[in-house]
C-alpha positions in Angstrom: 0.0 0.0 0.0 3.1 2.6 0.9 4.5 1.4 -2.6 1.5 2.2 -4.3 0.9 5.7 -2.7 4.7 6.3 -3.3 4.0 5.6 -7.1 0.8 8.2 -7.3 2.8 10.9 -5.4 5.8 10.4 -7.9 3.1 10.6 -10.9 1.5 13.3 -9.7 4.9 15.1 -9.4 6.2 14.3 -13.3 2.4 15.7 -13.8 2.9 18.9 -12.4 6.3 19.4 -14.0 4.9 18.2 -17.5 2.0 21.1 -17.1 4.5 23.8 -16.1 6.5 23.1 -19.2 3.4 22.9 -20.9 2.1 26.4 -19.4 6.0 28.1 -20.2 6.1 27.0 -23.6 2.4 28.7 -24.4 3.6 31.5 -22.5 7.2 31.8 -24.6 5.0 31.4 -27.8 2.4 34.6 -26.2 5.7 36.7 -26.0 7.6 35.9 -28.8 6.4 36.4 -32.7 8.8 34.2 -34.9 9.7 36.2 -38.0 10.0 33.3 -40.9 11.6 33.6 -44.3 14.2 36.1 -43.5 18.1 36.1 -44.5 20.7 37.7 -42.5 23.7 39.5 -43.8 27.0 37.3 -42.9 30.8 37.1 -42.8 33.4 36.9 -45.2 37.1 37.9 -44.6 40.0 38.1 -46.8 43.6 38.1 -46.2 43.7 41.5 -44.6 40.3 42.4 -43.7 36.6 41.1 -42.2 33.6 42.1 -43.9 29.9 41.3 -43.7 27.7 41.2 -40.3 27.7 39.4 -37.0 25.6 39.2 -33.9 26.9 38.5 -30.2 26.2 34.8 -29.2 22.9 35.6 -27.5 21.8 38.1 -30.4 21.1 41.2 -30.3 18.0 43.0 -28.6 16.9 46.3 -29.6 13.6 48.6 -29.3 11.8 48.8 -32.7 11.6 51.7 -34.7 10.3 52.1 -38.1 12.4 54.3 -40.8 10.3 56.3 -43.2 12.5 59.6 -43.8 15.5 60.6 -43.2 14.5 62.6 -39.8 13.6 59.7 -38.2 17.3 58.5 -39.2 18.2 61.9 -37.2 16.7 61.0 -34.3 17.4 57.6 -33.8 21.0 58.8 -34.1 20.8 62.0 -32.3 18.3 62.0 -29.7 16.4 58.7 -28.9 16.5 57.9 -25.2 15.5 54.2 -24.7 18.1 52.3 -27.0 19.5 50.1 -28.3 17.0 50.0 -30.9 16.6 48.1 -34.1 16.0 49.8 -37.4 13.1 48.7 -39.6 14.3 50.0 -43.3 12.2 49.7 -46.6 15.2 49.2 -49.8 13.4 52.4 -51.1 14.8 54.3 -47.9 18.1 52.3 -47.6 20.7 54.3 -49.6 19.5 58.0 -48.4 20.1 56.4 -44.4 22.3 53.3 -44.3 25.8 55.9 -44.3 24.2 57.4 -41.1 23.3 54.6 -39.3 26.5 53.4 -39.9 28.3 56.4 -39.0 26.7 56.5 -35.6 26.5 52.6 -34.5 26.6 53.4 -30.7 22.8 52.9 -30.5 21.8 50.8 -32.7 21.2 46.8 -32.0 20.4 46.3 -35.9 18.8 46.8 -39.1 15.7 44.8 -40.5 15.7 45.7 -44.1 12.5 45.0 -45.8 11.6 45.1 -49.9 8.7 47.3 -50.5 5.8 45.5 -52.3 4.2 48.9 -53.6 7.1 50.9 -54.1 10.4 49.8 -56.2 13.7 51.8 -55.4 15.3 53.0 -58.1 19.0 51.7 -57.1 20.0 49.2 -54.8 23.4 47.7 -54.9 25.8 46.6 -51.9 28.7 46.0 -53.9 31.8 48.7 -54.4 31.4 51.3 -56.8 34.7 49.4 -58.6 34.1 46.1 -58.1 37.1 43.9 -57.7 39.1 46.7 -57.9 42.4 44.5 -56.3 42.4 42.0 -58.4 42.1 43.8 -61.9 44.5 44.7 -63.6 45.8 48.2 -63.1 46.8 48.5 -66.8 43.0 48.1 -67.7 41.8 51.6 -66.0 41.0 51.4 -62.4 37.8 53.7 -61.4 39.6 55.0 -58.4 42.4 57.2 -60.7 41.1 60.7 -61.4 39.1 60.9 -64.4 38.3 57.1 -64.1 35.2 55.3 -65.0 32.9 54.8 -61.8 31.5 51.5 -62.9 29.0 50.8 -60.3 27.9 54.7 -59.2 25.4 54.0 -56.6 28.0 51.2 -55.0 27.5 51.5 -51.2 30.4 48.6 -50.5 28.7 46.9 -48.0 29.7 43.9 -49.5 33.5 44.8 -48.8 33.0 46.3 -44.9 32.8 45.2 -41.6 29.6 45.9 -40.3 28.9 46.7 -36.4 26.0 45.2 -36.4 23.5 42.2 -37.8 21.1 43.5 -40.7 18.3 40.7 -41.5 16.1 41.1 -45.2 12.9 40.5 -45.5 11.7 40.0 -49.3 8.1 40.8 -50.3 6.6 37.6 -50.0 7.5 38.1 -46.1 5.5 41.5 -46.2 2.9 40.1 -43.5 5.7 40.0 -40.7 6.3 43.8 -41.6 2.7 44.3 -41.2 2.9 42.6 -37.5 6.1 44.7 -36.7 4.1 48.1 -37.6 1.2 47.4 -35.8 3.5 46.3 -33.0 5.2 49.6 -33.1 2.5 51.4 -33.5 0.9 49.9 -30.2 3.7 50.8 -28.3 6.3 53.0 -29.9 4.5 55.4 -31.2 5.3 58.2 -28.6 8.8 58.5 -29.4 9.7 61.5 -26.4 8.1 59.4 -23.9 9.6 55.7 -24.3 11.5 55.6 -21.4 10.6 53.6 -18.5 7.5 51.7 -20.9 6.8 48.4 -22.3 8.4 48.7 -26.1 8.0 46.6 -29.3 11.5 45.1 -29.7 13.5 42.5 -32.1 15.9 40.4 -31.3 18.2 39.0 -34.4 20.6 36.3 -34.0 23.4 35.8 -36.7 26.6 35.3 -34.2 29.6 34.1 -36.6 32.6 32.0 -35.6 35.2 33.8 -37.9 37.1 37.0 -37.1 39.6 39.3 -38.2 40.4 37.7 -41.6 41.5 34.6 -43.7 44.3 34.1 -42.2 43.7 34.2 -38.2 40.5 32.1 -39.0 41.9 29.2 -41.3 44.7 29.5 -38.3 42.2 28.6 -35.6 40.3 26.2 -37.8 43.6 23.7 -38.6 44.5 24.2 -34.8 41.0 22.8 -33.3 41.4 20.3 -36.3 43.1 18.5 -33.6 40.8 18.4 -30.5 37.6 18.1 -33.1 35.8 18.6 -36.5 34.7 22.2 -35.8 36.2 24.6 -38.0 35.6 29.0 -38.1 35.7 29.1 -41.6 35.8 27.7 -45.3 37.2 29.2 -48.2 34.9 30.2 -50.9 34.9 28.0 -54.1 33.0 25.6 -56.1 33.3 24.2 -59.7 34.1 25.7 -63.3 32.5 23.7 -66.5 33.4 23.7 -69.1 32.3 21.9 -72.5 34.3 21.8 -76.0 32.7 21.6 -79.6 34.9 18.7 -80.4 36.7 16.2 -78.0 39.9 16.9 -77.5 41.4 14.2 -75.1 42.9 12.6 -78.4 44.6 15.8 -79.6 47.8 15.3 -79.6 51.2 17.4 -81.2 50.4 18.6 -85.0 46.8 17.4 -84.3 45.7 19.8 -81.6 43.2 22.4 -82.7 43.5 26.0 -81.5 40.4 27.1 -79.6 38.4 30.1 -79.2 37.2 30.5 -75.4 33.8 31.4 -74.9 32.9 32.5 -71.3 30.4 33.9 -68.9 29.9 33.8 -65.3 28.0 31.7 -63.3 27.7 33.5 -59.8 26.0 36.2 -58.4 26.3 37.7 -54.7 24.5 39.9 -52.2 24.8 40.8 -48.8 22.4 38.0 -47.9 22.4 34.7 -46.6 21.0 31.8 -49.5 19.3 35.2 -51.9 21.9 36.3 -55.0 19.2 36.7 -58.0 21.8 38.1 -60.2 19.4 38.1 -63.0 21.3 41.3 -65.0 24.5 40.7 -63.1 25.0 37.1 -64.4 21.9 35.0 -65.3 21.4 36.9 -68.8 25.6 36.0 -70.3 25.6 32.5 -68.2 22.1 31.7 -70.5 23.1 33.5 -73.8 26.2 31.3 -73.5 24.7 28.0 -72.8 22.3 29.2 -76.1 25.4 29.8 -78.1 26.8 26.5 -77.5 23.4 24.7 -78.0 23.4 26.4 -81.3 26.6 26.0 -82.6 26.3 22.4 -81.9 23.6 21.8 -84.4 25.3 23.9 -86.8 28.3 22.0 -86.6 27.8 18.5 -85.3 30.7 16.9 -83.6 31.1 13.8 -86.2 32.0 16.5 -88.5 35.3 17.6 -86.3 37.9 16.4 -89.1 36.3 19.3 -91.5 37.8 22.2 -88.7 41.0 22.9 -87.8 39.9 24.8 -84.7 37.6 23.8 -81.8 35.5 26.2 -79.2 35.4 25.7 -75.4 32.8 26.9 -73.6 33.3 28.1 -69.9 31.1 29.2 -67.4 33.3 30.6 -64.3 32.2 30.4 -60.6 33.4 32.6 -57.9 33.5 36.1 -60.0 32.2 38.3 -57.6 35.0 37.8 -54.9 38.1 38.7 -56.5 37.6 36.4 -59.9 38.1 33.2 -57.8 36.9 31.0 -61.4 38.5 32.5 -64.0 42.2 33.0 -61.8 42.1 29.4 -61.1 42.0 28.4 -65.3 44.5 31.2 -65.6 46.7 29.8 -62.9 46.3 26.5 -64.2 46.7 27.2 -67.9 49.7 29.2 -67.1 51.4 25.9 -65.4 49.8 23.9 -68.1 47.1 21.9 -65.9 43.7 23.0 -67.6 41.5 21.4 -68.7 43.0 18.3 -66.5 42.5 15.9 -70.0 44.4 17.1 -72.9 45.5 20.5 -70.9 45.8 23.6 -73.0 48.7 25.9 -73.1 48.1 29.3 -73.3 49.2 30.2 -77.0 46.5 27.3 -78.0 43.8 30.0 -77.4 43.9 32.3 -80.2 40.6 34.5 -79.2 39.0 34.9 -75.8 35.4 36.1 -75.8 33.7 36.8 -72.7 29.8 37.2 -72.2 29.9 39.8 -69.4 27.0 41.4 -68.0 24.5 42.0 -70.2 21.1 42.7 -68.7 20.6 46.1 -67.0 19.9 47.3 -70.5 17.1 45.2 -71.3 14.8 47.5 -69.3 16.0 50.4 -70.5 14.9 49.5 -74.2 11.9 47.1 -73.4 10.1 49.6 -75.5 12.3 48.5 -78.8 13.3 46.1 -80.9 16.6 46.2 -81.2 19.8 45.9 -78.4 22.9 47.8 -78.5 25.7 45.5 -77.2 29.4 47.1 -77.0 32.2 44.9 -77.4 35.3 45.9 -75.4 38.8 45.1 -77.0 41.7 46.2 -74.2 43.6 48.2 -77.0 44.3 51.7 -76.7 42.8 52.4 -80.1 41.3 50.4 -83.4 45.1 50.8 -84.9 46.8 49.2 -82.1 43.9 46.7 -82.4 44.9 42.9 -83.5 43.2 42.2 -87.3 41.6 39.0 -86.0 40.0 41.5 -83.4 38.7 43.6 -86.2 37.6 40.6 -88.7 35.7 39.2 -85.8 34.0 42.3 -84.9 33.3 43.4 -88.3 31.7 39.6 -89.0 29.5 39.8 -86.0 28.3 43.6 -86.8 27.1 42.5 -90.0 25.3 39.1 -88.4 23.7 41.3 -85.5 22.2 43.7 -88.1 20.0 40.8 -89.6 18.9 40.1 -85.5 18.1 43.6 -84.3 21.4 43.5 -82.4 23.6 46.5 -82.7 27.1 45.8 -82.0 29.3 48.9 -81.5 33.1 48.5 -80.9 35.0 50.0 -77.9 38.9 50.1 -78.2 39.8 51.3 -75.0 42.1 50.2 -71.7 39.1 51.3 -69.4 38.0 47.8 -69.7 34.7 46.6 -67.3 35.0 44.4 -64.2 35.2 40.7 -66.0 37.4 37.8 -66.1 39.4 39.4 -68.7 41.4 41.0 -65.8 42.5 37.4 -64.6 44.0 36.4 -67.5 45.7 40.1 -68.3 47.2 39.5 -64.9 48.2 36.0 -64.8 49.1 35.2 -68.3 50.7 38.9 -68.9 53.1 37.4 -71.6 50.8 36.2 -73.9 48.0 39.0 -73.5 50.6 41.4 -73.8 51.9 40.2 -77.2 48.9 39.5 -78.8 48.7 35.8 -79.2 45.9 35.8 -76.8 43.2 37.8 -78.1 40.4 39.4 -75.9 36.9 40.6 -76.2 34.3 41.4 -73.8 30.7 41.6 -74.9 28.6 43.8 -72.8 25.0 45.9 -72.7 27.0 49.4 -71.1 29.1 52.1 -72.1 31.2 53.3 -69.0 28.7 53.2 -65.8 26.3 49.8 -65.4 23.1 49.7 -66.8 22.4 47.5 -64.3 21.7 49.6 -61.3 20.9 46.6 -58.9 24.2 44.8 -59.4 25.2 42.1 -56.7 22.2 42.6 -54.5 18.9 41.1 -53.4 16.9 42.4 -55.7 18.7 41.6 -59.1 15.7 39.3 -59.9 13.7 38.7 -62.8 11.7 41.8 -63.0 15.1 43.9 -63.1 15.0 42.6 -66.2 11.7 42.5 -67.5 11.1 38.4 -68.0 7.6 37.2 -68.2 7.4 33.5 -68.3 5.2 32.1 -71.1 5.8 28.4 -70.3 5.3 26.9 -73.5 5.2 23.4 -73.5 8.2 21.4 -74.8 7.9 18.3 -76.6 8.7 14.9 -75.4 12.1 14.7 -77.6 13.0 18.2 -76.4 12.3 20.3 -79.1 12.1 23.5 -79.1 9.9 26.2 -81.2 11.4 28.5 -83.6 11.8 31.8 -82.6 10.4 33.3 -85.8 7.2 31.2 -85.2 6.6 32.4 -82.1 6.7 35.7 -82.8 4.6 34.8 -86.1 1.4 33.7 -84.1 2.0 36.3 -81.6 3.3 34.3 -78.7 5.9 36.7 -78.4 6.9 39.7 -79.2 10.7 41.6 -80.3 10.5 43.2 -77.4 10.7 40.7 -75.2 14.0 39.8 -73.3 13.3 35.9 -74.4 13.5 37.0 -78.0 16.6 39.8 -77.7 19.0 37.2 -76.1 18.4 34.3 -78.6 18.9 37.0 -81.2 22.4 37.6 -79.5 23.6 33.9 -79.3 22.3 33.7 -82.9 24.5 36.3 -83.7 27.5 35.3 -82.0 26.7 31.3 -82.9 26.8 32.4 -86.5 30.0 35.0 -86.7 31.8 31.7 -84.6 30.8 29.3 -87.5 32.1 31.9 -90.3 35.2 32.3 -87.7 35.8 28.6 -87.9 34.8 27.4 -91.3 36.2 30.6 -93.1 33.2 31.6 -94.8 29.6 33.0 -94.0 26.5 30.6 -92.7 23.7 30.6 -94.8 22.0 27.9 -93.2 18.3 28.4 -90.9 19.6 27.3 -87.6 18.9 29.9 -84.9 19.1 30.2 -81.3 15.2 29.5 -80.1 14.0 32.0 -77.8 11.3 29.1 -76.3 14.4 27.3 -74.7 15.6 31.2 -73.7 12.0 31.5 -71.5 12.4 28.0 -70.1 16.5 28.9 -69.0 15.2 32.1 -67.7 12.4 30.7 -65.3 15.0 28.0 -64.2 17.5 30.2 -63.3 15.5 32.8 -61.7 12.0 31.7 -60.6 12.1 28.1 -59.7 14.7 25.1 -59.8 11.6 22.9 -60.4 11.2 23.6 -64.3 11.1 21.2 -66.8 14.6 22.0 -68.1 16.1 21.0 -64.6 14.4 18.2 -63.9 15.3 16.8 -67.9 18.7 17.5 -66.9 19.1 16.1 -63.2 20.9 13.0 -62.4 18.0 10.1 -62.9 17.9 8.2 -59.4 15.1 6.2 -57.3 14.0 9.1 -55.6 11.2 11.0 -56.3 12.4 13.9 -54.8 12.3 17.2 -56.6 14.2 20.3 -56.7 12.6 23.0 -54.5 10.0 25.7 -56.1 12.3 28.6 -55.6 14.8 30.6 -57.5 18.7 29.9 -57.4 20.9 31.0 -55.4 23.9 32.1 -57.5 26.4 32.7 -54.5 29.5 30.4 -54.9 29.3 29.3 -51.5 32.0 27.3 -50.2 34.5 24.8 -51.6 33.4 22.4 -49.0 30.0 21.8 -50.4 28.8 21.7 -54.3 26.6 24.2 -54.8 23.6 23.3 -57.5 23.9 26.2 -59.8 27.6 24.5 -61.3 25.8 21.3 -61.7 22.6 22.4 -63.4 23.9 24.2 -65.8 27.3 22.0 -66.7 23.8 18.8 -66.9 22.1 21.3 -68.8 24.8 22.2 -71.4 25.2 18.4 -71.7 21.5 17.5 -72.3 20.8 20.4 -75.0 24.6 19.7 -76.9 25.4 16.2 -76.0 24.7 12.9 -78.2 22.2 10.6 -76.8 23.2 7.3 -76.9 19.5 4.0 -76.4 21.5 2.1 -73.9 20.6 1.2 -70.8 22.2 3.1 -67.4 24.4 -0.3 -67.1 26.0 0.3 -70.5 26.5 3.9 -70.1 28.3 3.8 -66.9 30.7 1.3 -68.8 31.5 3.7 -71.4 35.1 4.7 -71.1 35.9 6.5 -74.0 38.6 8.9 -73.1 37.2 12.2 -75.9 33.7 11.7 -73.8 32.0 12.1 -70.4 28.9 10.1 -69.9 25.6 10.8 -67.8 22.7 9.1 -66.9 20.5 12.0 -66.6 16.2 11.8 -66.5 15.5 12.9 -70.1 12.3 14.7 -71.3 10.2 12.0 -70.4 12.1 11.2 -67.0 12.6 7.9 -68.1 16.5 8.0 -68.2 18.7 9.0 -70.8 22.5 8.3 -71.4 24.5 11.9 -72.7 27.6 11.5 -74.3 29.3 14.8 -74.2 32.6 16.9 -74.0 30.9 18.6 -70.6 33.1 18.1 -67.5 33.7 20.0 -64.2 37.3 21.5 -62.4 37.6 23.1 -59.5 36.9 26.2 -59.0 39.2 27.3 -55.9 41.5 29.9 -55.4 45.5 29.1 -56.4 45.7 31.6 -53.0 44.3 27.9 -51.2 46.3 24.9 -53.3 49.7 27.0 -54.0 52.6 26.0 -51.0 53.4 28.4 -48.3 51.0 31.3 -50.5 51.0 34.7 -48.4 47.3 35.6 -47.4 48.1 38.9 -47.3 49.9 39.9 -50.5 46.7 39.9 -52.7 47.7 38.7 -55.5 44.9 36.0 -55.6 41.6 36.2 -54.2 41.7 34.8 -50.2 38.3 35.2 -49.8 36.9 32.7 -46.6 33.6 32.3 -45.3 32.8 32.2 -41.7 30.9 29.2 -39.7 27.6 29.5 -38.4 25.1 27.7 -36.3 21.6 29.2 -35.8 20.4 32.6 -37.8 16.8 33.1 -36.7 14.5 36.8 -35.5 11.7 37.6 -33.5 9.7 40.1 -32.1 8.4 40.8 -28.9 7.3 43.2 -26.4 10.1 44.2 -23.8 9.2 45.0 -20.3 9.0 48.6 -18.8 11.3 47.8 -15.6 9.0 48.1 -13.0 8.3 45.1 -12.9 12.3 43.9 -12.0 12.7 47.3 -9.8 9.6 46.0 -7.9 11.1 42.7 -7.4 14.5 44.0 -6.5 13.2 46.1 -4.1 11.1 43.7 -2.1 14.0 41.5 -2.5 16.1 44.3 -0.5 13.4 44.7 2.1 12.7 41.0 2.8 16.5 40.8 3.2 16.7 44.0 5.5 13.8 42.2 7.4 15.0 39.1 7.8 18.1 40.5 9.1 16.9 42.3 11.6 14.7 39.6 12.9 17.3 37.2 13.0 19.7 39.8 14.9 16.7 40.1 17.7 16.7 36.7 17.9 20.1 36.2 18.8 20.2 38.7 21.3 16.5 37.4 23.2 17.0 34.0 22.2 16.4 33.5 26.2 12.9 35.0 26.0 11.8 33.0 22.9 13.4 29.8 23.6 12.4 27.6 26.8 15.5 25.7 28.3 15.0 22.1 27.7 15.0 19.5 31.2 18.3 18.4 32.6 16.9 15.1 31.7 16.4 15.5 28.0 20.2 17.1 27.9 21.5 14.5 29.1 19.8 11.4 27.2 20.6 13.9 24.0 24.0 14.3 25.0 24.6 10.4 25.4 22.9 10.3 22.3 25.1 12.6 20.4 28.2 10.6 22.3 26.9 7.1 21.0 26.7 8.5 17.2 30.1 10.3 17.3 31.7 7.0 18.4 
């Protein structure tokens, strides 16, 4: 019976426990508004410096107070009285306040930086105003040097500085947690001379980094605790290059090898933000003009007919641009020690032309209104008579092809050359850039300053551009319809971006083919701008499009890409990021052969000129790609080269820190009186109880009867007994 009562007490114990938690964990949820679907600014250090945003390891509290002019800027600044507080930004507001709240960081907790869903800014960029100004080369005009070209003239840097502070974006979607903020503050807030001593509406964001200082200190600590466990402070950024030739070229050997034209564009984009880098006009629109290019040389020129050419053209898509050229200086490095591409490696006088796809789609806003494009093509020559004749021949050939595309193409010979991977090469393979056996051209949509006046930020998305998806159905052998047929039954229209970039890999498809077979194309192939719309909504509305999924790797699993947009960062060499492998499976489905053999007899394949993939095919069924398509690193020679100096800039160091948790949430903070009441009846109860206990002492005789002589003594013997 005493077991059994013993056993209700100790249940009804663990039940009273259980309904406490219970009770706390609704009462946490009462205070505490999760804000869901945010992404926090974070940190990246290079061999001298840290930049980007960190938190302490608790977060950061601060009282909420919404932005909506530049006086309340001021005042935060100036002459609030209950900080820290936490400043709620639209982007339209950001670049007319973010220098002063930087200036005066003293009290301020944060920044929540939301996108305005009724009101677009006009600019909104966080990189430099010369981007990768330290790792081009200084021959090539450097925007710092008075009377030199500010590329990017609404750059705020914030990519490139340490930042006191977190700062936490909210995109539209997430416009409902703004809503709850405002009302918040508006409850509370509001009565901005009289917020001391009162409950306030406060945020609390969490982004604490591991990393500090810079590359070095942190790859430093991370090899150190290499021994005591698998935590590391840092990675250093990288990924993969692709790359993808007309003809295979693992057989070229001696008198056989063919000298190649490179074709390249970027793959990667960045912002300030954690798993958001659009970069629809800063990347997306050369990386998919390229990939149509390729597509449409290939069925122009198919690869059985390689013995008719004396030259071949490799297709590259770099990764890593937008911190220090991290892509292109690793196939510079490499070619220059005679290492790329790992089969058949090139050397650098095998490239007799270099064409880059830079950026290319700030513009198409500016003339959505028109027809036609003007695209400038930058040769790094002082002027057109110091200018190589291959240069001129292949700028005159693709002026006269753009003219039949609504493409104007309008030569630049200048040494003010854009921020592009032209500056790797000019600075790693000096000799041969310098004496003209490698040739350079940069295709791109500006004159001096950027078109694109959202470069490297959040909101370099798909409407910076002007793309409207039509999703057109493709058929179930992947054909794709004409572009003249489309804009024939009024699908499309000239206008559209869809139709303006396959008219510019049509042009550039065709003056290649004339550069390579020696005299003009006259045939009907043309670049489609159907597969142009479907690359487009891929690459910058949702990863589950029919493109992607044709292309993925065919598996078991059902499981499906998610429905939302790319990230385009590099990330870090550590871990793949998806963008490299879409788009080197996606140049490999749309130019590759495809070979009716089962997935057994295509992983057999070993011919050396070929890679072979078992992707899912149009019809998901599986599908074996033989193709020239392969991968290479993509890592900084700052990382791989022996007892390289982090410090001396000559290749990009860029590092990313380590981080657990990133989360916000919004609550209302306590006035004080509350924890001034407690601490003062803590004071008095202690005062009280002191005194009472000093009376005690001193009339213990009055308060305490003296037990019998009896009782002491049976207690004493007692007390003897248990000491011995």
């Amino acid at each position: 019976m005493a077991y059994k009562n013993m056993m209700n007490l100790v249940y009804l114990y663990l039940m009273t426990i259980g309904i406490k938690v219970i009770r706390c964990e609704r009462l946490r949820e009462q205070m505490y508004s999760s804000i869901e679907g945010g992404a926090a600014c974070f940190r990246r250090l290079n061999g001298t410096h840290q930049a980007g945003c960190s938190s302490s390891l608790n977060g950061e509290v601060g009282v909420v107070q919404m932005i909506y002019n530049i006086s309340d800027a001021q005042w935060l600044v100036h002459n609030s009285s209950a900080g820290p507080y936490m400043a709620v930004v639209s982007t339209t507001l950001y670049y007319d306040i973010i220098e002063i709240l930087l200036r005066y960081p003293d009290n301020i907790a944060g920044i929540l930086l939301y996108d305005n869903a009724t009101m677009s800014p006009n600019f909104f960029t966080q990189e430099s105003q010369c981007p990768n100004e330290y790792s081009s080369d200084p021959r090539l005009g450097q925007c710092v040097k008075p009377g030199g070209i500010v590329w990017n003239e609404k750059g705020t840097g914030l990519l490139r500085r340490d930042i006191p502070y977190p700062i936490f974006f909210l995109p539209k979607a997430r416009i409902g947690d703004i809503t709850k903020i405002e009302e918040c503050y508006n409850r509370y807030n509001l009565d901005k001379d009289n917020q001391r001593g009162r409950p306030l509406c406060s945020l609390q964001l969490n982004s604490f980094m591991y990393a500090a200082v810079n590359s070095v200190v942190c790859l430093r600590r991370s090899a150190s605790s290499a021994f005591l466990s698998s935590n590391k402070v840092c990675d250093p950024l990288g990924d993969y290059n692709v790359y993808y030739s007309l003809f295979p070229r693992a057989k070229e050997t001696g008198a056989s090898k063919k000298t190649v034209t490179l074709v390249t564009a970027r793959i990667d984009s960045a912002s300030l933000f954690d798993g958001i880098a659009p970069g629809a006009a800063s990347s997306v629109v050369g990386l998919v003009s390229n990939i149509a290019t390729a597509a449409t040389l290939a069925k122009m020129i198919p690869v059985t007919d390689a013995k008719l050419y004396d030259q071949n053209v490799l297709w590259t898509l770099f990764n890593g641009e937008a911190f220090d050229y991290i892509g292109s200086q690793r196939i510079a490095y490499d070619l220059s020690r005679g290492a790329w591409p790992p089969v058949s490696p090139l050397s650098p006088s095998d490239i007799r032309l270099h064409i880059e796809l830079g950026q290319l789609g700030g513009s198409l806003q500016l003339f959505k209104d028109s027809a036609s494009w003007p695209i400038y093509a930058y040769a790094p020559y002082s002027s057109q008579n110091a200018t190589a004749p291959q240069i001129l021949e292949f700028m005159g050939e693709m002026s006269s092809y753009s003219t039949l595309n609504n493409i104007t193409v309008s030569p630049e010979f200048t040494t003010d050359i854009p921020p592009s991977s032209l500056h790797s090469f000019r600075q790693i393979l000096r000799n041969v850039t310098e004496s003209g056996s490698l040739l350079e051209i940069l295709l791109a949509d500006h004159k001096g300053t950027f078109t694109n006046k959202f470069y490297e930020s959040a909101l370099d998305d798909y409407e910076n551009i002007g793309y409207v998806y039509h999703n057109i159905s493709i058929d179930s052998e992947g054909i794709f319809i004409p572009t003249a047929d489309l804009l024939a039954n009024g699908t499309m229209k000239e206008t559209e971006a869809q139709v303006k970039i396959a008219n510019l890999a049509t042009t550039l498809a065709h003056t290649l083919y004339q550069q390579m077979s020696g005299k003009p194309y006259t045939g009907s192939v043309k670049a489609s701008a159907h597969l142009v719309d479907e690359m487009l909504y891929c690459f910058l509305r949702s990863q589950a499009c029919r493109l992607l999924l044709a292309a993925d790797y065919a598996s078991n699993s059902d499981e499906l890409p998610a429905d939302r947009p790319l990230p385009l960062y590099v990330g870090v060499a550590a871990w793949p990021s998806p963008p490299a492998v879409y788009a080197g499976h996606l140049i490999a489905l749309l130019t590759g052969n495809h070979l009716h053999v089962n997935r057994t007899d295509c992983d057999k394949n070993a011919d050396t000129g070929f890679s072979y993939y078992w992707l899912r095919g149009w019809n998901h069924s599986g599908i074996c790609i033989e193709t020239t398509m392969n991968f290479s690193q993509a890592v900084s020679p700052a990382f791989i080269k022996p007892d390289y100096d982090l410090t001396s800039g000559e290749f990009s160091s860029w590092t990313e820190s380590v981080w657990q948790t990133i989360w916000a949430r919004v609550f209302v903070r306590a006035s004080g009186a509350g924890a001034r009441l407690a601490a003062v009846t803590g004071a008095l109860a202690t005062a009280v109880a002191a005194i009472l206990t000093f009376w005690l002492q001193r009339h213990s005789a009055l308060v305490f009867i003296d037990a019998p002589s009896s009782v002491s003594s049976d207690a004493a013997g007692i007390i003897r007994t248990v000491n011995c």
